[in-house]
N, C-alpha and C positions, 0 to 999 in steps of 0.2 A: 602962684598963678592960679587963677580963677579958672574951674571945670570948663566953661565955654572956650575960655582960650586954649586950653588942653585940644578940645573937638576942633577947632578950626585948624590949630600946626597939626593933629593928628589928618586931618582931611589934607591938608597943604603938601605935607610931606610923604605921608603915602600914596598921593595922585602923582608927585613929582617922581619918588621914587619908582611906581610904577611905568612911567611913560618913559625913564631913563635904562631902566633893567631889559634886554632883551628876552625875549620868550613871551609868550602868556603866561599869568598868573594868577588869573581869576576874581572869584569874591567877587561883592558886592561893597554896596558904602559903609559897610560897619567892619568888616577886613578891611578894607585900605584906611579908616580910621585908628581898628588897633594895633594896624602894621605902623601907621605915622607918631602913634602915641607910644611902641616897643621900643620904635626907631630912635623917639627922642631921646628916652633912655638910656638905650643903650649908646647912641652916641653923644649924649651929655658925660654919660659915666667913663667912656673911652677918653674924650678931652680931658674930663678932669683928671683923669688916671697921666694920660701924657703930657700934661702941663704941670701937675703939682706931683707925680712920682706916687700920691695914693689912689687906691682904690674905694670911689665913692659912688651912692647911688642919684645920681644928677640929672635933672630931667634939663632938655634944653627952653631956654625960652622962645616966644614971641617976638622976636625978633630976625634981622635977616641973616646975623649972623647963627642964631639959635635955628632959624628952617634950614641954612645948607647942615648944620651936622646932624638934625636929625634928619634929613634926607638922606645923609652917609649912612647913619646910623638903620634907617630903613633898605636902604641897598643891603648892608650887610646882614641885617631882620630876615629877608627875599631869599638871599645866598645860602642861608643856614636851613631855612622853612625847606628851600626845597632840596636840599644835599639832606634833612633828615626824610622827606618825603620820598624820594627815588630810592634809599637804601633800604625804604623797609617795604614797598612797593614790588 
């Protein structure tokens, strides 16, 4: 997947993610881009992990089924950001 397609799901998914998450969470457009680009990630890498039993580094795609898990994958990105944020806070 081509770097532009990377920055739009990264925009896609960390606007969505953000507008789903309750709280404030700040940042600007290059945080909620490398939150949607983590997101994918990490929830590329959780599917394949749940689907095939290993553990791989998988980014999701451009598509719609590739934006809801990396929007999972950014909820979960949000969850983490701030559970290590308040604890050292």
């Amino acid at each position: 997947m081509g770097i532009i397609a990377w920055i739009v799901l990264g925009l896609l998914a960390g606007a969505i993610a953000k507008a789903i998450y309750p709280g404030r969470q700040g940042g600007g457009i290059i945080a909620t881009m490398v939150l949607g680009v983590v997101g994918a990630f990490l929830g590329g890498s959780l599917h394949s992990f749940l689907s095939t039993g290993s553990l791989q580094l998988v980014g999701a795609s451009l598509s719609i089924p590739g934006v809801f898990v990396a929007v999972l994958g950014a909820i979960i990105a949000i969850f983490i950001w701030q559970a290590v944020n308040r604890r050292s806070a």
